[in-house]
N, C-alpha and C positions, 0 to 999 in steps of 0.2 A: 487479648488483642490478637487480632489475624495478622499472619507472616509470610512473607514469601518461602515455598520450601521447594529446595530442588533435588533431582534424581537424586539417587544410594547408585544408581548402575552408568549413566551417562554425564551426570550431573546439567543438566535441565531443566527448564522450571516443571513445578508438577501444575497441572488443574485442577481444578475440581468436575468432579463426577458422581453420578448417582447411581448407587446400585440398589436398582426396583426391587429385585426380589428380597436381599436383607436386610431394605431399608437403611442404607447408613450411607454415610458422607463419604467419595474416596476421593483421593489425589492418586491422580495419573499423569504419566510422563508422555508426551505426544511425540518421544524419539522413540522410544523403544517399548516394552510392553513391562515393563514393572509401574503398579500402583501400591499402594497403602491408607489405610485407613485413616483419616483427617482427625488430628487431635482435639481442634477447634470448630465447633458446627457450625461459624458466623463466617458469608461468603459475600465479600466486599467486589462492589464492582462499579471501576473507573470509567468510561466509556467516553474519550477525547475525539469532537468533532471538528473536520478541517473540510474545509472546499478542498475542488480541486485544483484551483488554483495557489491555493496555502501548500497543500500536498508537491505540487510539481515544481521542480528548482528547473532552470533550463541553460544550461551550460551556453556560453557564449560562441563557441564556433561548432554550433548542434548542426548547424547546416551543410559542413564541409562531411558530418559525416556518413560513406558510402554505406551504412548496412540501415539508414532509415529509407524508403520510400518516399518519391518525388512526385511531384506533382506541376503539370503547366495549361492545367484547368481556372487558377485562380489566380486572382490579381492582390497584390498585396496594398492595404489601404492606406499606406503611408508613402509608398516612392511607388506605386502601380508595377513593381517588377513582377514578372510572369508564372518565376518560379520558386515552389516551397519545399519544403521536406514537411512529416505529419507524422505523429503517430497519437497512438491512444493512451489514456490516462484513467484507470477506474477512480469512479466516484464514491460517495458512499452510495450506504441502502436505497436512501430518495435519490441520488444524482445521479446513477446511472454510467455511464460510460460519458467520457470530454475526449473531444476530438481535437489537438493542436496544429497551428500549423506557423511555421519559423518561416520567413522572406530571404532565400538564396543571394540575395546581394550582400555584399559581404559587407559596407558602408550602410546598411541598412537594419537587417534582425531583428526586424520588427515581428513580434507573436500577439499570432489572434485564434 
């Protein structure tokens, strides 16, 4: 059975890697430069998909704060107030970048 194993030197989790030229299985550490040789040659792999709106949690007063970018381009489609704050969100592989944008009314906060 495969295990998670972490650094000897940072403690880490290690990866798995392939070394082309001797042919063999290794675990590497992506903090620091120590690897070792993989006891187990069976490489399990979980790969958990999420929108991005699964992904982004959006805090309740995101609006009030001053280091996001504003915008009074667009109308917001629930009270028409003028002004948003926005930033971006990576997607996955297919989705690409999500652009958000939060309704500056403070009675309002509505995200589209």
């Amino acid at each position: 059975m495969s295990r998670m194993t972490f650094c000897r030197e940072c403690n880490n989790m290690l990866y798995p890697k392939e070394d082309k030229l001797g042919k063999v299985l290794l675990l590497a550490c992506h903090n620091c430069d120590h690897q070792e040789e993989a006891v187990d040659s069976c490489v399990y792999r979980n790969e958990v998909k999420h929108s991005a709106h699964e992904k982004t949690t959006i805090v309740h007063d995101v609006s009030s704060d001053p280091t996001l970018p504003r915008t009074k381009s667009t109308r917001c489609g629930r009270c028409n107030h003028r002004e948003a704050v926005f930033f971006q969100s990576p997607g996955g592989r297919d989705e690409g970048m999500t652009l958000f944008f939060v309704c500056c009314n403070h009675q309002c906060g509505h995200r589209w």
